[in-house]
C-alpha positions in Angstrom: 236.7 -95.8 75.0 236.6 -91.9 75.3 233.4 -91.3 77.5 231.1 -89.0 76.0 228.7 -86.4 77.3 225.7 -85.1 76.0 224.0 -81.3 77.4 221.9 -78.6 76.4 223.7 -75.6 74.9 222.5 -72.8 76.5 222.2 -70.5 72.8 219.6 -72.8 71.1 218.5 -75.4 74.1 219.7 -78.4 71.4 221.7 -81.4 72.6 225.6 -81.5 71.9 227.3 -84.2 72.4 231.6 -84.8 72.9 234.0 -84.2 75.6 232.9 -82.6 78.9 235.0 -79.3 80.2 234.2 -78.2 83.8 235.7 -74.7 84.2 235.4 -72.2 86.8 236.2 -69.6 85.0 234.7 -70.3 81.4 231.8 -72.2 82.6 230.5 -75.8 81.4 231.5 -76.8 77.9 230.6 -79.8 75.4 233.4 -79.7 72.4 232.0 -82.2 69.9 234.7 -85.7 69.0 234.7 -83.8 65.1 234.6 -80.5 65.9 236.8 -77.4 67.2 233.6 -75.6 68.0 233.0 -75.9 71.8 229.3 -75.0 73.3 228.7 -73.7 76.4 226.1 -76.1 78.1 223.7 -75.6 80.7 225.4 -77.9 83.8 222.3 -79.4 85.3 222.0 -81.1 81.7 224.8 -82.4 81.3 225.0 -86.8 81.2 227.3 -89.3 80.6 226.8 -92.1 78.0 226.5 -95.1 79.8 227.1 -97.5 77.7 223.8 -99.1 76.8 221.4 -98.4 73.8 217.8 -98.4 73.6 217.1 -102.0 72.2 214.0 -100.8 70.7 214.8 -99.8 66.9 215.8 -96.7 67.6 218.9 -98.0 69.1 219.5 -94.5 71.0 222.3 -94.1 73.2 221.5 -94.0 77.1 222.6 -90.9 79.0 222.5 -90.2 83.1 219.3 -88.2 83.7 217.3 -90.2 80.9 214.0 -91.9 81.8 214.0 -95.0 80.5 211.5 -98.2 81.1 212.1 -102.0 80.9 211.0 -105.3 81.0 212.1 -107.8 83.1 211.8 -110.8 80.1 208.2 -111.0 81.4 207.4 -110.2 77.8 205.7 -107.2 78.9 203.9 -107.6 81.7 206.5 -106.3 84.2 207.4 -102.5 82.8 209.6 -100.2 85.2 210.2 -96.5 84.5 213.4 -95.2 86.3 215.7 -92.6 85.4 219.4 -93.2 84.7 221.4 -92.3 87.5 225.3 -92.3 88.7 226.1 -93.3 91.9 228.4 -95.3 94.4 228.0 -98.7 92.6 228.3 -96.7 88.9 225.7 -96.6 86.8 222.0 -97.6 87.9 218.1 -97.1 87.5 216.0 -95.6 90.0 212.5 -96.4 89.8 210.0 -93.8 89.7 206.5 -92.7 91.5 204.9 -93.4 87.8 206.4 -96.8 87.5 204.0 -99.3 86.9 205.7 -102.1 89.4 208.7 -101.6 91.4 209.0 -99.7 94.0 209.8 -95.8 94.0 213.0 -95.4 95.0 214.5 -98.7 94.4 217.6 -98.3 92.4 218.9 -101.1 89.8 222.1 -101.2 89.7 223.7 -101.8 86.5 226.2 -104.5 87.5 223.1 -106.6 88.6 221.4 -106.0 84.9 221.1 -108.3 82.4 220.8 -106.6 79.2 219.9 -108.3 75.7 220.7 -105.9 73.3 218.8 -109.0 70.7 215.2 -108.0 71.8 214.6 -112.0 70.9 216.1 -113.3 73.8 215.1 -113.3 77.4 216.7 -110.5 79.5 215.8 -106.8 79.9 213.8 -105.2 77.1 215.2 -101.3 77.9 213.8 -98.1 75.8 214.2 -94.4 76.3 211.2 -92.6 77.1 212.6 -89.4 77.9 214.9 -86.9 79.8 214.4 -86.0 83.7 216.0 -82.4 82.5 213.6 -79.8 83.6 215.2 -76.2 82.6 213.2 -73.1 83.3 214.5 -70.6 81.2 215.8 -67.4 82.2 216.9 -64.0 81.0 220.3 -64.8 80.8 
């Protein structure tokens, strides 16, 4: 599977999504899979896929730096919010001070995650709430 990236392009502020080009002279870039158009991205922004979609209907893809909450098949009595984070172990979830159990700082790591993608059986319920990307813009 080619990993794919997702940042915001620094014209517009909108989401591209494709390979991810770290240059030092020509900056961050995102160059879309059907494209030859490549989009200079802002760095902080930029996420990896990680492999997991939203099991809500939505079905959206996850990226690092997304805020995401879940159920632990408690059928909703149990809902973390985390953010989506790469680390050591790979991908993980770190729980947040606005999480309504868990503790802040905690991190989930995803080899330790049991993931139902079939919302109708027991394991994680997992749905994307949001991005931790906070950009301040600037005259550039």
């Amino acid at each position: 599977m080619i990993p794919e990236f997702r940042g915001l392009y620094k014209t517009d502020r909108s989401w591209v999504y494709g390979s991810y080009i770290h240059c030092e002279v020509y900056g961050d870039i995102i160059k879309p899979f059907d494209s030859l158009i490549e989009y200079d991205v802002i760095p902080e922004t930029v996420g990896q896929y990680i492999g997991l979609k939203d099991t809500t209907q939505g079905h959206a893809k996850i990226f690092v730096h997304d805020i995401v909450e879940w159920d632990d098949a408690s059928k909703g009595e149990y809902w973390r919010r985390a953010k989506v984070i790469c680390g050591p172990e790979g991908y993980g979830f770190e729980i947040l001070p606005s999480s309504p159990t868990g503790t802040p700082g905690d991190i989930f790591w995803m080899a330790n995650f049991i993931y139902c993608p079939d919302t109708n059986r027991d394991g994680n319920v997992l749905r994307v709430i949001g991005s931790q990307i906070i950009y301040h813009c600037s005259s550039e």
